[in-house]
N, C-alpha and C positions, 0 to 999 in steps of 0.2 A: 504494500500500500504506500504512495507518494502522497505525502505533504503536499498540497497547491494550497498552503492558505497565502494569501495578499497580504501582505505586509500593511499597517496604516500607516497614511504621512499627512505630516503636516504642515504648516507653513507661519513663523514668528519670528516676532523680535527677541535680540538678546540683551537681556538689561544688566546683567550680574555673567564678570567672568573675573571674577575673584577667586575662584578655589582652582585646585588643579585638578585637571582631567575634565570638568565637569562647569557647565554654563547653568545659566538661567534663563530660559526663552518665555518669552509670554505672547500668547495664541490669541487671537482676538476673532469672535462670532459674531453676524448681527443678523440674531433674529427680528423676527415681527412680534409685536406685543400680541398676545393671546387675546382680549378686549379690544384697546385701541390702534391695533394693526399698525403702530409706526415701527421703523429699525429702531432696536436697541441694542447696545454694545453689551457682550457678553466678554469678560478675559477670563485667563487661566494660566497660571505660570506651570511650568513641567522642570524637573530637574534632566538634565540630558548630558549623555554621556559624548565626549570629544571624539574620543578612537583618535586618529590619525592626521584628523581636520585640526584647524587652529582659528577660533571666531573671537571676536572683542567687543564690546558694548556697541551694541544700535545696529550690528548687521545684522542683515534680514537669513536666516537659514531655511532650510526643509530636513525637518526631523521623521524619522521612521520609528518605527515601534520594533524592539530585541526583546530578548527573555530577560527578565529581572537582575540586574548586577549588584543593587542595594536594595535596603528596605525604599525609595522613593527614585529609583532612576529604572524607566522602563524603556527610555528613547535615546536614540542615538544620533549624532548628527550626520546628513549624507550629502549636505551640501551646500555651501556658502553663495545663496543667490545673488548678493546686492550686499560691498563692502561697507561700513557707515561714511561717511565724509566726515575728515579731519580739519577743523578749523583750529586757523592760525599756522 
């Protein structure tokens, strides 16, 4: 029997890369209000694991979902979309 499960990905900012090996990405949703049908902003921060990548506060990445490494890191990163812009 072959494994074909899909992997989930997804797509955030990185706001914390203060520890090692391990960022801080936060995911941002907008659903429709349930009632008053406008968009509303849903976020979510995820701990995510580096591997081999290297990201730094405000790039935009796409995280995939791996088997559990800690108690709170279930995602990994697979790809540096959009580096942030360095001022000054």
């Amino acid at each position: 029997m072959t494994n074909s499960r899909k992997k989930q990905s997804l797509i955030g900012k990185v706001i914390s890369s203060k520890m090692q090996k391990t960022v801080n990405v936060r995911v941002v949703r907008e659903i429709p209000h349930p009632i008053y049908k406008k968009r509303v902003k849903r976020y979510k921060n995820y701990l995510v694991h580096l591997g081999k990548l290297s990201a730094k506060d405000g790039d935009l990445v796409k995280i995939t979902s791996i088997r559990p490494i800690s108690k709170k890191k279930r995602w990994q990163v697979s790809q540096v979309i959009k580096e942030a812009v360095k001022i000054g």
